[in-house]
C-alpha positions as CSV (number, residue, x, y, z in Angstrom):
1,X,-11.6,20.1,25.5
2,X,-11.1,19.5,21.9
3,X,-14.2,17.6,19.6
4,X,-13.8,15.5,16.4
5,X,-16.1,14.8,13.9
6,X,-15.4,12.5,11.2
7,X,-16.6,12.5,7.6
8,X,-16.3,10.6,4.0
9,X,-16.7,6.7,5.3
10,X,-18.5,4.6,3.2
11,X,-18.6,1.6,0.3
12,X,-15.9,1.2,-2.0
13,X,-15.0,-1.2,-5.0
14,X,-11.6,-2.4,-4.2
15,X,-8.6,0.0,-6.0
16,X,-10.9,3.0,-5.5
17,X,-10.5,6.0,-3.4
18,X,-11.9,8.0,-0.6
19,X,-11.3,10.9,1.8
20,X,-11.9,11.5,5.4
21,X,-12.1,14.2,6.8
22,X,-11.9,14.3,10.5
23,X,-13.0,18.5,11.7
24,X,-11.7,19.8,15.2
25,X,-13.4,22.2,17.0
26,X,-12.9,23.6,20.9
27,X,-8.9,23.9,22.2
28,X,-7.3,23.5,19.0
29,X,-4.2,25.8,20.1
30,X,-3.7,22.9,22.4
31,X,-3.4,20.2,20.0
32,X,-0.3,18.6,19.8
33,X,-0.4,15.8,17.9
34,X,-3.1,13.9,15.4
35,X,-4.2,11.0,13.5
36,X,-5.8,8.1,12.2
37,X,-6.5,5.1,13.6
38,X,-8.9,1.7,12.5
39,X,-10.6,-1.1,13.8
40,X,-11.5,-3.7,12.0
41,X,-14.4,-6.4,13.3
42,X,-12.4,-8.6,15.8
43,X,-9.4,-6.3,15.4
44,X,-7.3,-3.8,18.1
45,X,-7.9,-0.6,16.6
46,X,-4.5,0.5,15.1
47,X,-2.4,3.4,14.0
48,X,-3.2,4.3,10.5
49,X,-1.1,8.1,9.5
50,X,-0.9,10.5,12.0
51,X,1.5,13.6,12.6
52,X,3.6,13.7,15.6
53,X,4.2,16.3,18.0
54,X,7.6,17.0,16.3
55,X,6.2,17.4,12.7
56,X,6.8,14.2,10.9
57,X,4.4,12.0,9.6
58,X,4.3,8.1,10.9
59,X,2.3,5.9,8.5
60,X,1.9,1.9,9.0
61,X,3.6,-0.4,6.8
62,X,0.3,-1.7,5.4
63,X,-1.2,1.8,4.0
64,X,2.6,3.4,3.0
65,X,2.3,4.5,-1.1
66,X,-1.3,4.2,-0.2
67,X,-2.8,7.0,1.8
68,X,-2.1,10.3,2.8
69,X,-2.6,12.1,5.5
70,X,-2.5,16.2,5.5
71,X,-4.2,19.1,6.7
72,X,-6.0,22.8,6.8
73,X,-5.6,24.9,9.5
74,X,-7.8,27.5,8.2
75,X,-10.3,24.9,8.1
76,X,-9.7,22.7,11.5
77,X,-9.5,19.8,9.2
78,X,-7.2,16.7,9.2
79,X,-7.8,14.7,6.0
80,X,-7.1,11.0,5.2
81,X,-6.8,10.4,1.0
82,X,-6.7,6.6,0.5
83,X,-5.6,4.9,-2.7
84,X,-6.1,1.5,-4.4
85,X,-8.0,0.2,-1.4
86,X,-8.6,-2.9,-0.6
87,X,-10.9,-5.5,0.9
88,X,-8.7,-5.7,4.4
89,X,-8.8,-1.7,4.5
90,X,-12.7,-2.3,5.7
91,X,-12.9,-0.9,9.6
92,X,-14.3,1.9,11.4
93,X,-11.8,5.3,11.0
94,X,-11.0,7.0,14.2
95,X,-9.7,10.7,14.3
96,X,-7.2,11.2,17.3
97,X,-5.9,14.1,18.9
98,X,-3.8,14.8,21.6
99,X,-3.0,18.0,23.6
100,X,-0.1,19.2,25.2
101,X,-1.5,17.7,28.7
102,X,-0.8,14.3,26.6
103,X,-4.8,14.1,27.1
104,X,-6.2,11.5,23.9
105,X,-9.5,12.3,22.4
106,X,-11.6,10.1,19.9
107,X,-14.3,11.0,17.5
108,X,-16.8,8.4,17.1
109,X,-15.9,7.1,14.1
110,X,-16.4,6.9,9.9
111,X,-16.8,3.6,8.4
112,X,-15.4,2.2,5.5
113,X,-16.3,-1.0,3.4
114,X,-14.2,-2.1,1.0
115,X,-16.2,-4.7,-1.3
116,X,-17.1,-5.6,-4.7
């Protein structure tokens, strides 16, 4: 079993920045692959950065030059940095991870408002 917490949602002016930081805790060793996802009200949730089970790093078209996605493995920690936000960045942040048993798990969620 692996358990994600999310952290650093909240309100943002539009061009400003924020971190998530998503913390793992339980089977790390069988981690395989992790990420970011969003919903946005009325939305499918959607893939936002995540790293694959080979190593790379997938990022969706909208959020490329944007946000970064990196981690501490010391720390359990997968972080999102996100730059120049804007207005249709608003949604509820998802941490995903899944293990080599290709078994997904969710944390419940960060939110972030983009607004003036």
């Amino acid at each position: 079993q692996v358990q994600l917490v999310e952290s650093g949602g909240g309100l943002v002016q539009p061009g400003g920045s924020l971190r998530l930081s998503c913390a793992a805790s339980g089977s790390i060793a069988s981690i395989n692959a992790v990420g970011w996802y969003r919903q946005a009200p009325g939305k499918e949730r959607e893939l936002v950065a995540a790293f694959t089970s080979g190593g790379s790093t997938n990022y969706a078209d909208s959020v490329k030059g944007r946000f970064t996605i990196s981690s501490d493995n010391v720390r359990n920690t997968v972080y999102l940095q996100m730059n120049s936000l804007k207005p249709e960045d608003t949604a509820v942040y998802y941490c995903n991870a899944e293990d080599v048993t290709h078994m997904d798990y969710w944390g419940k969620g960060t939110l972030v408002t983009v607004s003036s």
